[in-house]
Every structure is written in C-alpha cells, then in structure tokens.
C-alpha positions in Angstrom: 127.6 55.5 228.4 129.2 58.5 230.2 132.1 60.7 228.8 134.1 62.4 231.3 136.5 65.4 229.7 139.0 66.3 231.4 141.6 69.8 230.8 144.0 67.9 229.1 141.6 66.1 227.0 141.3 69.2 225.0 143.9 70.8 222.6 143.3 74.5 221.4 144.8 75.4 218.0 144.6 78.8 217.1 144.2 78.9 213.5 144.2 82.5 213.0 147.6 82.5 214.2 148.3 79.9 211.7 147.1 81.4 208.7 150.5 83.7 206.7 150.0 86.6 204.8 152.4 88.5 202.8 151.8 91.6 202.8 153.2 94.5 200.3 152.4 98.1 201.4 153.1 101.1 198.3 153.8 104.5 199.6 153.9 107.5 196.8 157.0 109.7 197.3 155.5 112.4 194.4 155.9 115.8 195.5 152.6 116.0 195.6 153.0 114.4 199.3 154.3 117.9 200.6 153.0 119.9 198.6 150.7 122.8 199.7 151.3 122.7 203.2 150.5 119.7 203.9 153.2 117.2 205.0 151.4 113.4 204.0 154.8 111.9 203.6 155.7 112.1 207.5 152.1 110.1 208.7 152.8 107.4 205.8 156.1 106.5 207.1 154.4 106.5 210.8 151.9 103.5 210.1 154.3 101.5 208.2 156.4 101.3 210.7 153.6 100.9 213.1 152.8 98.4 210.7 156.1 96.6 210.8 155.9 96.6 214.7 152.6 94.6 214.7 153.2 92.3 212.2 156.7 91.2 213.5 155.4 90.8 216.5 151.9 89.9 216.5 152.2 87.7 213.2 156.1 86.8 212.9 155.4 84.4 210.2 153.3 87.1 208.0 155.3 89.1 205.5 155.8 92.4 204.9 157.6 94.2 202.2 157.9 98.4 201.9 158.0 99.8 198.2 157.9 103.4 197.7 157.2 105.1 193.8 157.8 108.3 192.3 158.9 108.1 188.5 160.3 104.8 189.3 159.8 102.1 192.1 162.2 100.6 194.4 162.2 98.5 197.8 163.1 99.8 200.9 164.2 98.1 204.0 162.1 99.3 207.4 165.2 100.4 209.3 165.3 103.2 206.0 161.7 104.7 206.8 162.8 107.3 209.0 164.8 108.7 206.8 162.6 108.6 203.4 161.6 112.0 201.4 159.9 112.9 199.4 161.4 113.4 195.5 160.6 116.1 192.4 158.8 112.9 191.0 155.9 112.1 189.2 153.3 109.2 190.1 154.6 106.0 188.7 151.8 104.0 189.9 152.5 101.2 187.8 155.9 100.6 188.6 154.9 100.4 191.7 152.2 97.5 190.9 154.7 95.5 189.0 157.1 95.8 191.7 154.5 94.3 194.3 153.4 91.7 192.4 157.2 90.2 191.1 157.6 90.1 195.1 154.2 88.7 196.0 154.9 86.4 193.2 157.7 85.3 194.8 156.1 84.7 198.4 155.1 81.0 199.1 151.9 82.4 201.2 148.3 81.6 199.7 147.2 84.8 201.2 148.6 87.9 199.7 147.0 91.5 199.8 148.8 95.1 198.3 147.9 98.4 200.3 148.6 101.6 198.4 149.0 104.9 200.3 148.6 107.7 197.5 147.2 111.2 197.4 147.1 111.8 193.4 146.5 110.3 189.9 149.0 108.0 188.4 150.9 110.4 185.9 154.1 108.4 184.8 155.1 105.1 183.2 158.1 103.8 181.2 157.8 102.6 177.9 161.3 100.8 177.3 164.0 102.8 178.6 161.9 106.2 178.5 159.9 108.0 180.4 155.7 109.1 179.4 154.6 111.6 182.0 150.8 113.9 181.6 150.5 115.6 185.3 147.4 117.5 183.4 144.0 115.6 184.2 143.4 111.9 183.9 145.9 110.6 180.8 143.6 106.8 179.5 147.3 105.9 178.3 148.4 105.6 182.1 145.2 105.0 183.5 144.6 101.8 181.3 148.3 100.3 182.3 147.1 100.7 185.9 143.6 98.9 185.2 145.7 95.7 183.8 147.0 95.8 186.3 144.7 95.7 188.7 143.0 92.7 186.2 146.3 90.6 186.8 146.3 90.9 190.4 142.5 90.1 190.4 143.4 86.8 188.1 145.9 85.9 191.0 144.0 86.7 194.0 145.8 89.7 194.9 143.2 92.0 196.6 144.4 96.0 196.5 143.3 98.4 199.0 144.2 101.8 198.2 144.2 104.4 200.9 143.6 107.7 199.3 144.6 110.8 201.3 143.4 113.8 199.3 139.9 114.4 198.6 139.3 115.9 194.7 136.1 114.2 192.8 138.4 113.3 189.5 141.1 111.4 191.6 138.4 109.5 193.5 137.1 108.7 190.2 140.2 106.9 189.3 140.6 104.8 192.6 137.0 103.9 191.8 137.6 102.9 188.7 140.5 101.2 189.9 139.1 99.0 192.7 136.3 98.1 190.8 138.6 96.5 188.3 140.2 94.8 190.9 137.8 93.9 193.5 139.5 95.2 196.0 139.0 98.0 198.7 139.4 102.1 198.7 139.4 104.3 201.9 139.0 108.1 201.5 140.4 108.9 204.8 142.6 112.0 206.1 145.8 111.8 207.6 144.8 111.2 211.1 143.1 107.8 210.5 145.2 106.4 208.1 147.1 104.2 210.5 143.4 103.2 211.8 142.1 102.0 208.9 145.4 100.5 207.9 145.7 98.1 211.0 142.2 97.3 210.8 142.0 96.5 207.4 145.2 94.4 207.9 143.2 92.4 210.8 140.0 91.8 209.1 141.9 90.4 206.0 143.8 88.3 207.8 140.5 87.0 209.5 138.4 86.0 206.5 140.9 84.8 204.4 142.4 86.7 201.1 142.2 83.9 198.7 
C-alpha cells in the first residue's frame, strides 16, 4: 500500500512558542551600583528593557515582572526604568527574594525562573518592623536568610540565576554558596555582556524547560 502526503496533510505546531514562562528579573539599587566610578545601574536598566522588548514581542504570553531592592524591595512598572536611581541603601537581598517568589507564586505558568543583577553581598534584612544591616564582611545572620531562601525556591522549582557584576573573591564566595543551595546558575560577567548573557540565558531556559 502506497501513502501519498501532501502539504496540507501536515500541520506544524511550534511548541517552543507554546511553552510560558514567568519571568522575575531583581535589580540592586545599593549605592554600591555607582559607586567608585563606575555607573552599573545605567547597563542594568538597558537589558531589562531590552528584556521587556523581547519577551513582549517574541513571547507575548511569557511574563515578566521588574523588582528592584535596596533596604527594602518594591515592583516597578517597565515604562519607570528610565528613570530608576540608584538610593543611599543597603542590600536587602532577601526582600527581594520574597518579593519574587509571592509574585511567581501567583503566576499560573509551570515554568518560572528569578534572575538577579547584583554587584555586592546582601547586607540588610528586616526583622519585624526594624531594620539589621552589617556592610562589614559576610554577616551568617543575612547570609543564612538568603540560603532559605534559595532552599524554598529549589522546593518549588524556581531556578535563580544571579548575574554578578563585580569581581572580589569573598562576594563570589557568597553567590557560590548561594547557587549551590539552589541549583541554579551564576555568571561573573562585566558590564558589557550582561545583556548577552541575560538574553541567552533567558532562551536556553525557555528551550529545556524550567520545571
């Protein structure tokens, strides 16, 4: 018996373009992001709304939400990004975590993913209505709130990729640390790459599935 196929026999689905994931990208606003000459703020606010512009127009069903921490955490819309500086703030890098996850929490998508765009330690946290800040070396009191962290976004299959744009051996340490705990990804890249390592990163998760 003989098959004969013809063009509209055959239906193409593209199930990459199927596939939805919500997306929640961290930029710190310490003033560590300006300081010593060297503007990091200005390139982070570049790539996410380089970001924004592929996703809304490559992926209009993906999601993507833009937080920003200092001593505290807060959402921003993208239209705002032009105009974000940099604050007198200290690292609040687990406000910043929670913040991700209540909105990731919230998203309906199975495929969820944090990036984090940081240049220092995590140096700030609340405890009730005040503030515990240590900018002096690597404070286990902050560091362990952050590794929880990172265990309760393993637990709900929220991979973090942390893209860390300075270069000392005792912050690395940390983000080490930190992915490990999580299972996640870290990039030690300068300024100029970020947005290259951001878009890829975004593609090949989006490829093989964050689940």
């Amino acid at each position: 018996m003989i098959f004969t196929l013809m063009e509209n026999d055959l239906d193409v689905i593209e199930s990459e373009m199927k596939m939805q994931t919500s997306t929640v990208l961290m930029i710190d606003i310490s003033h560590s992001m300006i300081l010593y000459g060297e503007d990091r703020i200005t390139p982070a606010k570049k790539v996410a709304m380089a970001l924004s512009e592929l996703i809304t127009t490559r992926y209009p069903k993906d999601t993507l939400d833009v937080i920003v921490f200092g001593d505290d955490a807060w959402k921003i819309e993208i239209k705002d990004l032009p105009y974000l500086q940099v604050g007198p703030y200290h690292t609040n890098t687990v406000a910043g975590l929670e913040l991700a996850m209540d909105i990731l929490r919230r998203r309906k998508n199975n495929n969820k993913q944090i990036f984090m765009i940081t240049d220092g330690k995590p140096s700030c946290m609340k405890e009730g209505n005040e503030y515990y800040k240590n900018s002096f070396g690597l404070d286990r009191r902050i560091i362990n709130r952050c590794l929880n962290l990172a265990i309760a976004c393993r637990k709900s299959k929220i991979p973090i990729t942390t893209f860390m744009v300075a270069e000392d051996p005792y912050l690395r340490s940390f983000v080490q640390e930190f992915t490990e705990t999580n299972g996640g990804k870290a990039f030690y890249t300068s300024l100029k790459g970020l947005g290259e390592y951001i878009f890829e990163d975004y593609e090949r998760n989006r490829k093989k599935k964050v689940r």
